[in-house]
C-alpha positions as CSV (number, residue, x, y, z in Angstrom):
1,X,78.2,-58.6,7.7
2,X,74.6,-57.4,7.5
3,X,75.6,-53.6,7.8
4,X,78.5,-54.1,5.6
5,X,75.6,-55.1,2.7
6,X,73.5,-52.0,3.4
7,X,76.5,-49.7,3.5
8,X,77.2,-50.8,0.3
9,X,73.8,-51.2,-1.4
10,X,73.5,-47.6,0.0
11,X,76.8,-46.3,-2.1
12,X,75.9,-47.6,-4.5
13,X,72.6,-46.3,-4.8
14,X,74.2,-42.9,-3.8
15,X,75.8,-43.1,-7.0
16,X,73.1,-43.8,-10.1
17,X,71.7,-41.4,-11.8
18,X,68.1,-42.5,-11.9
19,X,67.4,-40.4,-15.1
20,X,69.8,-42.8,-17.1
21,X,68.6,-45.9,-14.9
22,X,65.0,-45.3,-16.0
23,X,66.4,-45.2,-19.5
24,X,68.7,-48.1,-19.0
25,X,65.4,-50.3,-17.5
26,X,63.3,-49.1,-20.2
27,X,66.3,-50.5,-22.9
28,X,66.4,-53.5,-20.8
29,X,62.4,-54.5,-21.0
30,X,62.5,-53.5,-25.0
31,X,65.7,-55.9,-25.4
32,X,63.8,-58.4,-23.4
33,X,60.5,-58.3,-25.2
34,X,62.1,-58.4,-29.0
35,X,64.5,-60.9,-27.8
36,X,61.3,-63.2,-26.6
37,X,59.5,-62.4,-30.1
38,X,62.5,-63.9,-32.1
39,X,62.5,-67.0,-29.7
40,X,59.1,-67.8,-30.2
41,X,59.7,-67.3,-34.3
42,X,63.0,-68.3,-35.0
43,X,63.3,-70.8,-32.2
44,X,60.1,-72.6,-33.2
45,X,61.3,-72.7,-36.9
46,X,64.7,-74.2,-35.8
47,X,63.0,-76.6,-33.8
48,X,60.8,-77.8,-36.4
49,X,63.5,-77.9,-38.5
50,X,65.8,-80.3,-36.6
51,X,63.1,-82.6,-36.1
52,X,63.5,-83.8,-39.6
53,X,67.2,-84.9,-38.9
54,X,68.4,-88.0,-36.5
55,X,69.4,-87.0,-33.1
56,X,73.2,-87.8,-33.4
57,X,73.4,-86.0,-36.2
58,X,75.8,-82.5,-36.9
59,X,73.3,-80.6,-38.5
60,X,70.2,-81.2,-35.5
61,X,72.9,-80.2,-32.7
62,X,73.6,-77.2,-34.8
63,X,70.1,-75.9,-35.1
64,X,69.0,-77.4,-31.3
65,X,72.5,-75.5,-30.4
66,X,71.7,-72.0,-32.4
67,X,67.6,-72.3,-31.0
68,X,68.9,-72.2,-27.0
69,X,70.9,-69.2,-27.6
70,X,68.6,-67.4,-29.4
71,X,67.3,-65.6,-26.6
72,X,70.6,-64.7,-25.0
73,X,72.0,-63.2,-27.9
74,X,69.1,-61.7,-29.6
75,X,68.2,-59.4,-25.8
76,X,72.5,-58.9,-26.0
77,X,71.8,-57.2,-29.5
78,X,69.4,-55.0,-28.3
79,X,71.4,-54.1,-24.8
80,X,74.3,-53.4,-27.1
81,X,72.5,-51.3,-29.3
82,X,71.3,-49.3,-26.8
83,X,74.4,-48.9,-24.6
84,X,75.4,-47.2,-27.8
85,X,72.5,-45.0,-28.0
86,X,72.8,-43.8,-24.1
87,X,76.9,-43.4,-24.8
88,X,75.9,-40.5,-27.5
89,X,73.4,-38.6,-24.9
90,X,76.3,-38.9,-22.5
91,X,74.4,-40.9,-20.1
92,X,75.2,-42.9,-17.4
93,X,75.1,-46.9,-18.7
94,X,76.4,-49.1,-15.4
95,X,73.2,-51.3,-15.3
96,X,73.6,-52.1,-19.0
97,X,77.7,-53.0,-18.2
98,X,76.3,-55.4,-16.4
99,X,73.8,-56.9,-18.2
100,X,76.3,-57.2,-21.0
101,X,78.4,-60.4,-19.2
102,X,75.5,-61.8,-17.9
103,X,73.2,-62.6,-21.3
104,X,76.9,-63.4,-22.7
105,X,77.6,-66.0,-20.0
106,X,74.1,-67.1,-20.2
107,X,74.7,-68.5,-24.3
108,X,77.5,-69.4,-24.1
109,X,76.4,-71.8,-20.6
110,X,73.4,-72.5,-22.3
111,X,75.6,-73.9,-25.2
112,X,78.4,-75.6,-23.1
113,X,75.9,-77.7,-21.3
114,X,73.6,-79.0,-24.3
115,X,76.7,-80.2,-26.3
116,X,78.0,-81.8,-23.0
117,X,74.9,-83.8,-22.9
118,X,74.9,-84.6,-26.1
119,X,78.6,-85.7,-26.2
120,X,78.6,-87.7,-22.9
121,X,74.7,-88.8,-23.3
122,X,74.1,-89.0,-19.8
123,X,70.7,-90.1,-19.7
124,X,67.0,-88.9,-20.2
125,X,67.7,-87.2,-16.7
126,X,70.1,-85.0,-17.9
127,X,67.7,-83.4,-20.7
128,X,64.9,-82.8,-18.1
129,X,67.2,-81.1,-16.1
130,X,69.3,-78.9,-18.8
131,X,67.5,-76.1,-18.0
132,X,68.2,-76.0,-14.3
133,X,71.8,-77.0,-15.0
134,X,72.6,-74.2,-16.9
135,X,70.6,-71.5,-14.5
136,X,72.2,-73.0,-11.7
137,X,75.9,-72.8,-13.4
138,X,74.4,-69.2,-14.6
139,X,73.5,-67.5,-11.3
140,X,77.1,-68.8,-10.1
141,X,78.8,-67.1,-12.6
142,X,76.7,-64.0,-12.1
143,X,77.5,-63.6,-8.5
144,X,81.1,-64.1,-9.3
145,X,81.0,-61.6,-12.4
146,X,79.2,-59.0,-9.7
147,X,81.6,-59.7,-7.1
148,X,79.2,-61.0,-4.5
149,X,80.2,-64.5,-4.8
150,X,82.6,-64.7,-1.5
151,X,79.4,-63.1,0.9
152,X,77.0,-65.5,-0.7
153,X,79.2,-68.5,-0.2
154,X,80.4,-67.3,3.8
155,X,76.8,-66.6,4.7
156,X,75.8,-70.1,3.1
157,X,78.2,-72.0,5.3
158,X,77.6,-70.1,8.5
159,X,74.0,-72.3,7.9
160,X,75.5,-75.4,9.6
161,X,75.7,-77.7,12.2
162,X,78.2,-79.8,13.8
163,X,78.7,-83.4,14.3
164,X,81.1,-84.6,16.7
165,X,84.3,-83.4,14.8
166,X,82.7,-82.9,11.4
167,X,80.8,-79.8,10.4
168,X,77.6,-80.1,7.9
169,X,77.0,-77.0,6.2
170,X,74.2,-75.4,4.0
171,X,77.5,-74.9,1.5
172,X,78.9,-78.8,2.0
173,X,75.6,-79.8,1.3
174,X,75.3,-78.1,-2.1
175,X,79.0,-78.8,-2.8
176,X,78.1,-82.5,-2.3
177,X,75.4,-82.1,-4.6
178,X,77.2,-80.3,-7.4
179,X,80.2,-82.9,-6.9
180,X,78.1,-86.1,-7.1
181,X,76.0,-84.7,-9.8
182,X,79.0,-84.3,-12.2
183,X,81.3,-87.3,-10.9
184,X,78.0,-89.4,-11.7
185,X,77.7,-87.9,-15.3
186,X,81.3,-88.8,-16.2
187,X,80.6,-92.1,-14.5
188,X,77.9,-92.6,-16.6
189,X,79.9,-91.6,-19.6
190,X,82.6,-93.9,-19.1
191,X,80.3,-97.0,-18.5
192,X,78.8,-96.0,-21.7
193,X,81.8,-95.9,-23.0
194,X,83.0,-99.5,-22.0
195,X,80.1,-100.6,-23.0
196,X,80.4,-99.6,-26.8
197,X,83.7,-101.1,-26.8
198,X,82.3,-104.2,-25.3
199,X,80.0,-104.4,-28.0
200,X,82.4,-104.1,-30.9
201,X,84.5,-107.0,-29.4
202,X,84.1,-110.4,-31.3
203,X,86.3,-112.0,-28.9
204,X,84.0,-111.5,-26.0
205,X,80.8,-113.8,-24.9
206,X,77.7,-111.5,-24.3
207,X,77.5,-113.0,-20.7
208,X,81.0,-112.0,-20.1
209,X,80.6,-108.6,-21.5
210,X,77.5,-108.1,-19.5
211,X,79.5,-109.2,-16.3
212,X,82.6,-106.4,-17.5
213,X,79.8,-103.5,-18.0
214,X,77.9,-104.4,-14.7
215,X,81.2,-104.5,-12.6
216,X,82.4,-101.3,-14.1
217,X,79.3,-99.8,-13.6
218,X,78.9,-100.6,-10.3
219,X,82.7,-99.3,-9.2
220,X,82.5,-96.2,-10.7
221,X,79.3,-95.1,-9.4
222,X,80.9,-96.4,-5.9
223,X,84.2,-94.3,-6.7
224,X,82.2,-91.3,-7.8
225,X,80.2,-91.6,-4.3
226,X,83.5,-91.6,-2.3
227,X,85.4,-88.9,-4.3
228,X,82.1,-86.9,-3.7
229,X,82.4,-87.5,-0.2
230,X,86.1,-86.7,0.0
231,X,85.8,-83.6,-2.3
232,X,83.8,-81.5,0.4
233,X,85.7,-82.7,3.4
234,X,84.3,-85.0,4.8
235,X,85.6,-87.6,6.5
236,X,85.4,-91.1,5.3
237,X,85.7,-93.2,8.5
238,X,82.5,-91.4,9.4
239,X,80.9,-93.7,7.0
240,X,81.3,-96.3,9.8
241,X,78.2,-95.6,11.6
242,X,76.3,-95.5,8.0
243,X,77.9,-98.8,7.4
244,X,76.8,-100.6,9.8
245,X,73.0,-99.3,9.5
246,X,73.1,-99.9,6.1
247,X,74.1,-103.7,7.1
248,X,71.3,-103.6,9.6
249,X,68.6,-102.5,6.8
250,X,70.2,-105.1,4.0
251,X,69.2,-107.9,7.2
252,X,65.8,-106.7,7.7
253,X,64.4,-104.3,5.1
254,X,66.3,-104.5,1.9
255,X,66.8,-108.4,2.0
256,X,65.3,-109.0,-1.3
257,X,67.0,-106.0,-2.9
258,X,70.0,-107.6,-1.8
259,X,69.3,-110.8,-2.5
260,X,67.8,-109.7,-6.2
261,X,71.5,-107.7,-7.3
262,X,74.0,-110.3,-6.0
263,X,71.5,-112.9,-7.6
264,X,72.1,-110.7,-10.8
265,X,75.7,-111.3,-10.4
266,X,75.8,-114.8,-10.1
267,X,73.6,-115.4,-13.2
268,X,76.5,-113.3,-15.2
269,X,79.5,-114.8,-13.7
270,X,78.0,-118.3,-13.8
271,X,76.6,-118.2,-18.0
272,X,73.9,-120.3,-17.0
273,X,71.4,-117.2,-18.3
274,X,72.5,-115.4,-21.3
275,X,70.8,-112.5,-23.5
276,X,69.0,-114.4,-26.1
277,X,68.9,-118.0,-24.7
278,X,65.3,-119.0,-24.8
279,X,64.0,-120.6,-21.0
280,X,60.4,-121.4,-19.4
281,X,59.9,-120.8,-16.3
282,X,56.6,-120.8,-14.0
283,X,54.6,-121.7,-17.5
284,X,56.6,-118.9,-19.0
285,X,58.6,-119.2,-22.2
286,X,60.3,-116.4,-23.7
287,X,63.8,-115.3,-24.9
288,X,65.9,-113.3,-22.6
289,X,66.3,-110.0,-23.7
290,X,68.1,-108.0,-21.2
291,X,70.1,-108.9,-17.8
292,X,69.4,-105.6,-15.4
293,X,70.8,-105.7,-11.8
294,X,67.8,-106.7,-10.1
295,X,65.5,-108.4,-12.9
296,X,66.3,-109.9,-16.2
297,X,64.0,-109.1,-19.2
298,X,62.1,-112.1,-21.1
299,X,60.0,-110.9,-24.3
300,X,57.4,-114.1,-25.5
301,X,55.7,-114.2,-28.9
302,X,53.0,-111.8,-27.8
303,X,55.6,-109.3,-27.8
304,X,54.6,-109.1,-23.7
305,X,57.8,-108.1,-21.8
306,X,57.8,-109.8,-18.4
307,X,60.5,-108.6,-15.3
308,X,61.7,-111.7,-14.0
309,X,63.7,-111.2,-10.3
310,X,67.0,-112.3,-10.3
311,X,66.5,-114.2,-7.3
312,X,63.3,-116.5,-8.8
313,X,65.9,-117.6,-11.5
314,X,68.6,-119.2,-8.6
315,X,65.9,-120.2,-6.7
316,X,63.7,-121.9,-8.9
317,X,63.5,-124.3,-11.4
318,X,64.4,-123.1,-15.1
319,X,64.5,-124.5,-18.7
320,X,66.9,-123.8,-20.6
321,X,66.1,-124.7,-24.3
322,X,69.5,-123.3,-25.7
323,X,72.0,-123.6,-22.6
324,X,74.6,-125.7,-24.7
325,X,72.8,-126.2,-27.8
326,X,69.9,-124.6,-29.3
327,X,68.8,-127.9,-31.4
328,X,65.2,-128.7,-29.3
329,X,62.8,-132.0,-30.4
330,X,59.4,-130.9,-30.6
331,X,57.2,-134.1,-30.5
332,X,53.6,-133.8,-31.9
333,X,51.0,-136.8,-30.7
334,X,48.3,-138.0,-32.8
335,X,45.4,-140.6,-32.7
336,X,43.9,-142.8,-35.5
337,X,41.2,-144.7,-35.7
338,X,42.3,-148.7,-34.8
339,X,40.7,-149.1,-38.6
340,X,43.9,-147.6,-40.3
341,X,46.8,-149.1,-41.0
342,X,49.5,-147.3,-38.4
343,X,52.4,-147.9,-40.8
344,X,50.9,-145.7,-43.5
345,X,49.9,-143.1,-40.9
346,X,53.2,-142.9,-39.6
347,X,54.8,-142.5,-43.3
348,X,52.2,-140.0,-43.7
349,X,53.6,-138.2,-41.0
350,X,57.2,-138.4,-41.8
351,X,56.6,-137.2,-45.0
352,X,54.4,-134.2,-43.6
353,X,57.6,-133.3,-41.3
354,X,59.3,-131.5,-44.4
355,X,56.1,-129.4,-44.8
356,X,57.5,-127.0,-42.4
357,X,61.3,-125.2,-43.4
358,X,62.5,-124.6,-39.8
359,X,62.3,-128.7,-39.3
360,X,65.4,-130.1,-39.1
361,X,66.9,-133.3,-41.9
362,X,69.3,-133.8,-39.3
363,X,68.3,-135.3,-36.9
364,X,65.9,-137.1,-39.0
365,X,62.6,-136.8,-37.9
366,X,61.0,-139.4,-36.4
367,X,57.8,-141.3,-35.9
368,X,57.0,-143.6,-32.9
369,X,53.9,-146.1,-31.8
370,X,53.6,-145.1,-28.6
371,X,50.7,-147.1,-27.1
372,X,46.9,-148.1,-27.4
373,X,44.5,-145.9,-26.0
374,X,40.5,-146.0,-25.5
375,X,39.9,-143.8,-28.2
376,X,42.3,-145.1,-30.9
377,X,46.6,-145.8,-31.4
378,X,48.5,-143.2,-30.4
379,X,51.3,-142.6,-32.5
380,X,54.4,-139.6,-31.8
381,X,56.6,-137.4,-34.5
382,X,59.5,-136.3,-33.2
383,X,61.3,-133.4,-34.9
384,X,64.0,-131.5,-34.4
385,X,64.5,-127.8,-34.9
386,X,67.4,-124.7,-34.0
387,X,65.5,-121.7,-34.0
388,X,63.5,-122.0,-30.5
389,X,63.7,-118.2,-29.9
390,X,61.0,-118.1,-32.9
391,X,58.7,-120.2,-31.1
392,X,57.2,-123.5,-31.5
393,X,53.6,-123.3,-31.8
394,X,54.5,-122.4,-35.7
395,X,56.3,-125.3,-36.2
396,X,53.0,-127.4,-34.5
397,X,50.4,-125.8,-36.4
398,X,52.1,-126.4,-39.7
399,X,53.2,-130.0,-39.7
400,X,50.0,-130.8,-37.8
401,X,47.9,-129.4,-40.7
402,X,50.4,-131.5,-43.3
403,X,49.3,-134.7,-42.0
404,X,45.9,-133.6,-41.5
405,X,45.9,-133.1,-45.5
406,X,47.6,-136.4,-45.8
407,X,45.6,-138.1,-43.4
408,X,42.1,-137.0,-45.4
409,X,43.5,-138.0,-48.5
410,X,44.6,-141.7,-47.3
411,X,41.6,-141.7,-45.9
412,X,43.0,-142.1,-42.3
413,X,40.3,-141.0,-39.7
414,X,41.3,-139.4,-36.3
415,X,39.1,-140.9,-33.7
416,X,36.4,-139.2,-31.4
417,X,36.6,-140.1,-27.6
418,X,34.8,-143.8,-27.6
419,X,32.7,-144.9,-24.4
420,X,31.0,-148.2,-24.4
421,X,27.6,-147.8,-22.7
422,X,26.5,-151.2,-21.3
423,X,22.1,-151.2,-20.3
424,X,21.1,-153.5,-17.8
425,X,17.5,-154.5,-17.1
426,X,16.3,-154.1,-13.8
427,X,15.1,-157.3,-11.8
């Protein structure tokens, strides 16, 4: 195969004319350089340009569409316009034939694959790697376009190795990666997909829909896996062996992993966790924001995101402020002085309740005697409110400064902490 390549290389060597090549080359470099001089101008304007614009809309794809085949077709211009200029002096233009295709396929890959990405939104991953996607795609077509696509592909599977009855190949291999890096795009897409239409369902809880987008997920990344698998050839029941190590590593290794996504799926399935339900757990409060497969998502009043596992939330115990209902009591504890009359405090304090809007009429609030301390009576207002996601410190700090207010102008004293020191004389 070897000698096959060098007897051809060698005719076709045998047959240029290196007076038009060197002119061709030269063309080539020219085309090159003024074609990199229009990127750097017209492609930085473009980009500037779109920056103004949101990133779904028509006009920003246009101009991020027109700047990535700027280069392409501005070094096609020139290759054209100098083909032209070597047909007149009758000279030989085979190298620029070629080049022709190439920067032709090049745009319109180039193009093809950012309005992919930008229809099927596959991820951030997919916009890191645009650029190698379309070479990659590129240097296929070019060896196809050149003819030397069969050698490429026979020399890259005579890299292999056999297995028992299945044969692993330099080619399989990059087949299996081309396969499961599209299959897992379009998986991608359509879970995006479902989940849009989850979210424009009214009829739907969000624990359910979360359930629907997680199962979905998680089947068609498995079916994209397998069709991968059975794309290239290979067989599936060899998956046996990898089975039963992968069993062996979720029993030692990957425990928690495990452990942390089916925990994930119980939450779900079970609605005892729900995006937006406000818990405390391990002297945490937040609101939920997100269920993820392994963690859920619980944002406080600091605006401090904490990753909670799965697995802490089945395991250990969780409140719930708005599991069925999302009425909470709040109850506020103050002192007085065993000077004042606790009947007037306690009006005082009932009457302070409405001080704060998010306090509830109904249920009434409430004030209770609770008991006599050292220091003074200890009295209790108990209110009620249905916003816990918003917090409750708010709510404190307002109805405690109401009856504060009405405290100092009853003249109501809040006790200090009272210790009765007795003296004895020593005998």
């Amino acid at each position: 195969m070897l000698q096959d390549y060098l007897n051809s290389a060698a005719d076709w060597f045998a047959r240029l004319d290196y007076a038009a090549l060197g002119w061709q080359l030269l063309i080539l470099v020219l085309a090159a350089a003024g074609a990199l001089m229009v990127h750097r101008t017209l492609g930085r304007f473009l980009l500037e340009s779109s920056s103004d614009f949101d990133a779904r809309a028509i006009r920003r794809i246009t101009l991020r569409s027109a700047q990535r085949i700027i280069f392409p077709l501005s070094m096609l211009l020139g290759v054209l316009v100098g083909r032209a200029g070597l047909h007149h002096l009758q000279l030989d233009v085979l190298l620029l034939d070629i080049a022709v295709p190439l920067l032709l396929s090049l745009a319109v890959i180039r193009l093809t694959v950012y309005v992919l990405r930008k229809g099927l939104r596959p991820g951030p991953a997919a916009k890191a790697w645009e650029n190698l996607i379309s070479t990659s795609i590129w240097i296929l077509v070019a060896l196809h376009l050149l003819g030397w696509l069969p050698d490429v592909i026979k020399a890259l599977d005579a890299l292999g190795y056999s297995f028992g009855q299945t044969r692993v190949s330099l080619f399989i291999v990059l087949q299996l990666l081309v396969a499961i890096g599209a299959l897992m795009v379009l998986a991608t897409w359509l879970t995006h997909v479902i989940e849009q239409a989850l979210s424009r369902s009214a009829y739907i809880s969000s624990g359910a829909k979360i359930g629907i987008a997680k199962t979905s997920k998680f089947a068609l990344y498995t079916l994209a896996a397998l069709l991968s698998l059975n794309a290239v050839g290979i067989d599936l029941s060899a998956l046996a062996v990898f089975g039963g190590a992968l069993g062996v590593g979720l029993g030692f290794g990957l425990q928690r992993i495990a452990s942390n996504f089916i925990s994930g799926f119980i939450l779900v399935f079970d609605r005892s966790i729900r995006p937006g339900d406000v818990i405390s757990i391990n002297e945490k409060f937040g609101w939920v924001q997100e269920l993820r497969a392994r963690y859920i998502v619980v944002r406080d009043r600091d605006g401090v995101e904490t990753l909670i596992p799965n697995e802490n939330l089945i395991t250990t115990e969780v409140i719930n402020w708005s599991y069925s209902d999302k009425q909470v009591r709040i109850k506020i504890p103050v002192q007085i002085s065993y000077q004042d009359d606790p009947e007037q405090a306690m009006a005082i304090m009932l009457e302070s309740a409405g001080a704060c809007e998010r306090v509830l009429q109904h249920p009434e609030p409430t004030a209770r005697l609770m008991g006599f301390g050292e220091s003074g009576i200890e009295l209790e207002l108990r209110v009620w409110i249905r916003d816990p996601q918003q917090g409750v410190g708010g709510v404190r700090s307002e109805v405690n400064l109401a009856i504060w207010k009405g405290f100092k102008a009853a003249g109501i004293t809040i006790p200090y902490p009272q210790r009765d020191v007795h003296l004895k004389q020593a005998l």
